[in-house]
C-alpha positions as CSV (number, residue, x, y, z in Angstrom):
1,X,8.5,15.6,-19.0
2,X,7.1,18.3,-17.1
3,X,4.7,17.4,-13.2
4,X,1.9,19.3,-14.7
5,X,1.9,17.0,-17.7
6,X,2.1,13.9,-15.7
7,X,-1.0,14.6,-14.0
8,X,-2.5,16.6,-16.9
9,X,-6.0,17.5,-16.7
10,X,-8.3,17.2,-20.6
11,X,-9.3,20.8,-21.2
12,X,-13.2,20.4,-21.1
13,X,-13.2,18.5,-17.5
14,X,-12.9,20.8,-14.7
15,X,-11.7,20.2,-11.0
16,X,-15.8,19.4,-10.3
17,X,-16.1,17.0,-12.8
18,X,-12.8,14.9,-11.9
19,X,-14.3,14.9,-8.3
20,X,-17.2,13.5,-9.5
21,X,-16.0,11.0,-11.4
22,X,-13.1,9.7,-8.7
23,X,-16.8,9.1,-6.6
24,X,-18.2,7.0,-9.3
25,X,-15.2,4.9,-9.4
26,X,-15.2,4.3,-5.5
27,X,-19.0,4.0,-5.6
28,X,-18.5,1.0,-8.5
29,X,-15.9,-0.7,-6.9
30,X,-17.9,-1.2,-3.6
31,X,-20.5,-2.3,-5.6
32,X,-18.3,-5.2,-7.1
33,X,-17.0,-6.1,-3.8
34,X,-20.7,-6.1,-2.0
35,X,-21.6,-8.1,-5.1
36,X,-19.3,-11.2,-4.2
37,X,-20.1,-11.1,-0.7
38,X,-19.1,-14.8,0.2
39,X,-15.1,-13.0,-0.8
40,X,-15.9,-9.6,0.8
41,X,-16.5,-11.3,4.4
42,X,-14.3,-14.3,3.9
43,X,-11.2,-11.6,3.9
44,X,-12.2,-11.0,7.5
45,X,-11.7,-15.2,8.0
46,X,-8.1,-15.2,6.1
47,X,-7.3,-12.7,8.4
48,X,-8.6,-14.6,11.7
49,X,-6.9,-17.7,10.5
50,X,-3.3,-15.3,9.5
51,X,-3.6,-13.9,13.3
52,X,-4.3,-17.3,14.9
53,X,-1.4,-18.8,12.9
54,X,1.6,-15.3,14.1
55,X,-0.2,-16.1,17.8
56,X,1.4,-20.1,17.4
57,X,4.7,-19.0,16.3
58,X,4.4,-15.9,18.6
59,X,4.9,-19.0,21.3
60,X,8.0,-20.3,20.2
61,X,9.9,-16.6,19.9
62,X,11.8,-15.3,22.8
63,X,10.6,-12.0,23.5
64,X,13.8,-10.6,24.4
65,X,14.7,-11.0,20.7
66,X,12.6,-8.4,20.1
67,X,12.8,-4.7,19.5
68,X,12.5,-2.4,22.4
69,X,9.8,0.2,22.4
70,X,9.8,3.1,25.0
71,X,11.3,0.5,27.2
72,X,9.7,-2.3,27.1
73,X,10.2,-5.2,24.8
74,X,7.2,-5.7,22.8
75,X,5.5,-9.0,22.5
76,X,5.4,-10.7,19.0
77,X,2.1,-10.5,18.7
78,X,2.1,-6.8,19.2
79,X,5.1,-7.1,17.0
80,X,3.5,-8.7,13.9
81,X,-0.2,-7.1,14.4
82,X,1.4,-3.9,13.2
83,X,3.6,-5.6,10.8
84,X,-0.2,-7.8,9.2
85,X,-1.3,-4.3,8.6
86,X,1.1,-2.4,6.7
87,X,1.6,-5.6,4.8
88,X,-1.9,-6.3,3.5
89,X,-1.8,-2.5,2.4
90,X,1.2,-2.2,0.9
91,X,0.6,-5.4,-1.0
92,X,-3.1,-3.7,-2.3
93,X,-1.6,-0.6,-2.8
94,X,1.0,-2.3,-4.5
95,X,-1.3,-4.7,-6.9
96,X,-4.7,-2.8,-7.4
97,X,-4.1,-0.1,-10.0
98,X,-1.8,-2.7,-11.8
99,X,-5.3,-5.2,-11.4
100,X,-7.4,-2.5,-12.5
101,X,-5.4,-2.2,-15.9
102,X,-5.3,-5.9,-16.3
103,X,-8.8,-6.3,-15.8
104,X,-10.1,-3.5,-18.3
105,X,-7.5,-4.8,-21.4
106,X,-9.3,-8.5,-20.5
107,X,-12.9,-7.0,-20.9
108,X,-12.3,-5.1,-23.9
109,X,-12.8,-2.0,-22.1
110,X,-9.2,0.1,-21.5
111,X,-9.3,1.8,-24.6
112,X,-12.4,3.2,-24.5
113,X,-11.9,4.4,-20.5
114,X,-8.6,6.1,-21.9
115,X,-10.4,7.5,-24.6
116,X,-13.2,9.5,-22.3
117,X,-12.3,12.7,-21.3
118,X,-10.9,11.9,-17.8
119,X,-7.6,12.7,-16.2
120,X,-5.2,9.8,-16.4
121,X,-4.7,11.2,-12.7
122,X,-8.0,10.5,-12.1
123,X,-8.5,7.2,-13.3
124,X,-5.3,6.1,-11.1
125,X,-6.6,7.4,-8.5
126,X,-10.1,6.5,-8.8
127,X,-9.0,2.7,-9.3
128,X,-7.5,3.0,-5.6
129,X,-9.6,5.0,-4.3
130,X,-12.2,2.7,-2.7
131,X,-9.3,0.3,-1.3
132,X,-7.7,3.4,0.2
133,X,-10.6,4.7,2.1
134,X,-12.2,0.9,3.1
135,X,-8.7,-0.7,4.0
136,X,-7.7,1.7,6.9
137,X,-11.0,1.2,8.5
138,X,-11.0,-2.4,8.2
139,X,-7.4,-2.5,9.4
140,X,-7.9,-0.3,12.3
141,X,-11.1,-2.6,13.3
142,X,-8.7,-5.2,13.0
143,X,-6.2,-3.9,15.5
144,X,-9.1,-3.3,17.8
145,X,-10.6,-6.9,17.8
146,X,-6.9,-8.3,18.0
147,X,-6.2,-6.4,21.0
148,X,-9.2,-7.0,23.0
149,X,-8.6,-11.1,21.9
150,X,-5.1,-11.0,23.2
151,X,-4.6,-9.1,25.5
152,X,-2.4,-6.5,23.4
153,X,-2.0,-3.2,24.2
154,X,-1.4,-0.4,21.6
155,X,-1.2,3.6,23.0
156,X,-3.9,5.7,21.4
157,X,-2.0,8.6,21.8
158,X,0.0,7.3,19.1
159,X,-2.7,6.6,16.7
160,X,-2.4,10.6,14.7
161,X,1.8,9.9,14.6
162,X,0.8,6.5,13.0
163,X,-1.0,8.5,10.6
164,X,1.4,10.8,9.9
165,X,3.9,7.6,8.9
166,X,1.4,6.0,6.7
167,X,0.3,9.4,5.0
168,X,4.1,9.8,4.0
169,X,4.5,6.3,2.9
170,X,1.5,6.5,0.3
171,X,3.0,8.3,-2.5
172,X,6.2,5.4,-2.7
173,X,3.5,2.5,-2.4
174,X,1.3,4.3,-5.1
175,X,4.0,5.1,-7.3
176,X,5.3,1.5,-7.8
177,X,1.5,0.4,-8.0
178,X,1.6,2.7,-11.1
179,X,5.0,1.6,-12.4
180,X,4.1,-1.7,-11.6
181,X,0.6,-0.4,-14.2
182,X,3.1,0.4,-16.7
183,X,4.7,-2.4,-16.8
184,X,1.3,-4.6,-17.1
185,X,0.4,-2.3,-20.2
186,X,4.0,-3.3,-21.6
187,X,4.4,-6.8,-20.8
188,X,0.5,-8.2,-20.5
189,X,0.7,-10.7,-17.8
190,X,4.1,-12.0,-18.5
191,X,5.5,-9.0,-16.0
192,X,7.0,-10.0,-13.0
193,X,6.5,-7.9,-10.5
194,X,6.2,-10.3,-7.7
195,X,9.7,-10.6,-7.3
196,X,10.1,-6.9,-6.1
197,X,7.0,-7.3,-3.9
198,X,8.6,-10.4,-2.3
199,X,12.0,-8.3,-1.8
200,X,10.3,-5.2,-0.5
201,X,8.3,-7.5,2.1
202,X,11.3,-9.8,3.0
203,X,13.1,-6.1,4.1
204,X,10.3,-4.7,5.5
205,X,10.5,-6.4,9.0
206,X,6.6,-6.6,8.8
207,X,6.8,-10.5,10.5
208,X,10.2,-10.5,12.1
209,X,13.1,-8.2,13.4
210,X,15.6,-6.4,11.1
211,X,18.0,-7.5,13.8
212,X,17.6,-11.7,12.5
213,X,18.8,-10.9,9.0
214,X,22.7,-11.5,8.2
215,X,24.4,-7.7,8.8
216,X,24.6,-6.9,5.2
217,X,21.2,-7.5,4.5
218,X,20.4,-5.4,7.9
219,X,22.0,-2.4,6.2
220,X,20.2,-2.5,2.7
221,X,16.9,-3.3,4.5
222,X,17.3,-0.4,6.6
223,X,17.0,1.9,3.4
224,X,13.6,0.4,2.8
225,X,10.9,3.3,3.1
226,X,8.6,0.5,4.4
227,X,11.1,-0.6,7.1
228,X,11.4,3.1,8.1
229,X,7.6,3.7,8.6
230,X,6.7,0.5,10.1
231,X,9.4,1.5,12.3
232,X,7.5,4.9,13.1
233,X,4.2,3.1,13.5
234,X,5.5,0.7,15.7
235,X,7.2,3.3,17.8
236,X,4.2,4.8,17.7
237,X,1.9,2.8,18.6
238,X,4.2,0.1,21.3
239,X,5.6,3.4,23.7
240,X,4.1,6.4,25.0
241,X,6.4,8.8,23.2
242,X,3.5,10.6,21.0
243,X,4.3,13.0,18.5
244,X,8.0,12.8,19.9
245,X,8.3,10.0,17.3
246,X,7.6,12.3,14.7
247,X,11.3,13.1,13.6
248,X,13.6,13.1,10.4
249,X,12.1,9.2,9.4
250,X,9.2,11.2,7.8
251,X,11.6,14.0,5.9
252,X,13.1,10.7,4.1
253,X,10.4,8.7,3.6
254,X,8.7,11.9,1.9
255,X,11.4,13.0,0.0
256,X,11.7,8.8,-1.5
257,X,7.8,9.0,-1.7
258,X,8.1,11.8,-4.3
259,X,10.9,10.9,-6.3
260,X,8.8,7.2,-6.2
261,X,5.4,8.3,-7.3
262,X,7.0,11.1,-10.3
263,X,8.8,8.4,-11.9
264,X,5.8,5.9,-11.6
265,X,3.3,8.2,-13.1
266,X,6.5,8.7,-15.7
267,X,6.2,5.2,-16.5
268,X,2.8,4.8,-17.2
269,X,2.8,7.8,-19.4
270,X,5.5,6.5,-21.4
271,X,4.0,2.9,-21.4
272,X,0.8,4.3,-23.0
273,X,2.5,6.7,-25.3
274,X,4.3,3.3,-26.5
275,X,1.0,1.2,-26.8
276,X,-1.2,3.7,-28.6
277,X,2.0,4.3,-31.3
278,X,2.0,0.6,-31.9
279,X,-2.0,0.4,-31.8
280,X,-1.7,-2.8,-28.7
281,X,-3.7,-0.5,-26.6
282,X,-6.4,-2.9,-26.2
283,X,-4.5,-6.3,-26.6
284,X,-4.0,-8.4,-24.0
């Protein structure tokens, strides 16, 4: 299976038109959220009461366990700021195209979105798309308030070379949210794809050293793409280095991104293939 069929675009729907349409998903996806907005401003709370929660256990951990950063240990909370972010989205990069399948088969409405003449690139796009653009800013707000609270400091010269990590780590994050699509078109809800969520967080070092797990772990959790950018972003944003972060971390996490996000939109190809042959499409 050929790249340009993977991302194949229907013959009467130009470039135009699939920009258009990627805008009226993000446009009706803020307009769910707004809608509930006792859930879109209580996010903000779970993520006061998260923070206040690492600052606690931030008291009982000896800073010299920690990694080093230009120098300088890093405090915990400095530590597990960075690590709150990438976490919450990873884990929404991760669930959202796979929620946005799950919640079109459960109002009747996949088949018929399938059936328009859209892109499937653009539909598992658009599905992301409002998260991708709203999630940064609310993160970055996030890091802002936190440091100001406690005292944290974070070098804005490293803000682009943060970027720069997260921008590479996209296409491996999107890829398994599509594979992890695929396998909710397959399997309905039965799939479990928690399981590698909670292995791919557990390795990630997000809310506590690499250097704490047992060596053998520390070796296979060093191969994590997530692992290696959160080490760039931390590195980043915890010394003064710059773009002198910026070295062969991003060639590998690229190349895996790639290789991730081809066989994901694979997947979800051959997952609907399979569904429309056995007529399930719309079952759920």
């Amino acid at each position: 299976m050929s790249a340009a069929e993977l991302v194949r675009v229907p013959p009467d729907a130009g470039p135009a038109s699939e920009l258009r349409k990627l805008g009226a998903f993000a446009r009706r996806d803020f307009l769910i959220a707004w809608s509930y907005r006792m859930a879109f401003f209580s996010e903000w709370l779970v993520l006061a009461l998260q923070t206040a929660m690492f600052y606690f256990i931030g008291q009982l951990v000896n800073p010299d366990v920690l990694p080093e950063y230009g120098g300088t240990h890093a405090t915990y909370m400095e530590f597990v700021s960075i690590g709150i972010v990438m976490a919450a989205m990873i884990q929404i990069g991760f669930g959202r195209v796979a929620a946005a399948v799950r919640g079109e088969q459960l109002t009747g409405t996949l088949e018929s979105l399938l059936l328009t003449p859209t892109a499937l690139a653009t539909i598992q796009v658009g599905t992301v798309l409002y998260d991708f653009a709203f999630i940064p800013v609310r993160m970055g707000l996030f890091l802002v308030v936190v440091a100001e609270l406690f005292g944290l400091h974070f070098y804005a010269s490293g803000a682009l070379p943060a970027v720069v990590f997260l921008l590479v780590l996209l296409p491996f994050v999107w890829g398994l949210g599509v594979a992890n699509a695929a396998g909710v078109l397959t399997f309905r809800r039965g799939f479990g794809a928690g399981l590698a969520v909670s292995v791919l967080a557990l390795s990630s070092g997000a809310y506590f050293p690499l250097s704490v797990l047992p060596t053998w772990l520390q070796d296979v959790a060093r191969l994590n793409p997530i692992a290696v950018s959160l080490g760039g972003v931390r590195s980043a944003l915890l010394s003064d280095e710059g773009w002198a972060v910026i070295d062969w971390r991003v060639a590998v996490v690229a190349c895996v991104s790639l290789l991730t996000l081809v066989l994901g939109l694979a997947a979800f190809r051959l997952a609907l293939r399979r569904e429309r042959r056995r007529g399930s499409l719309g079952l759920y």
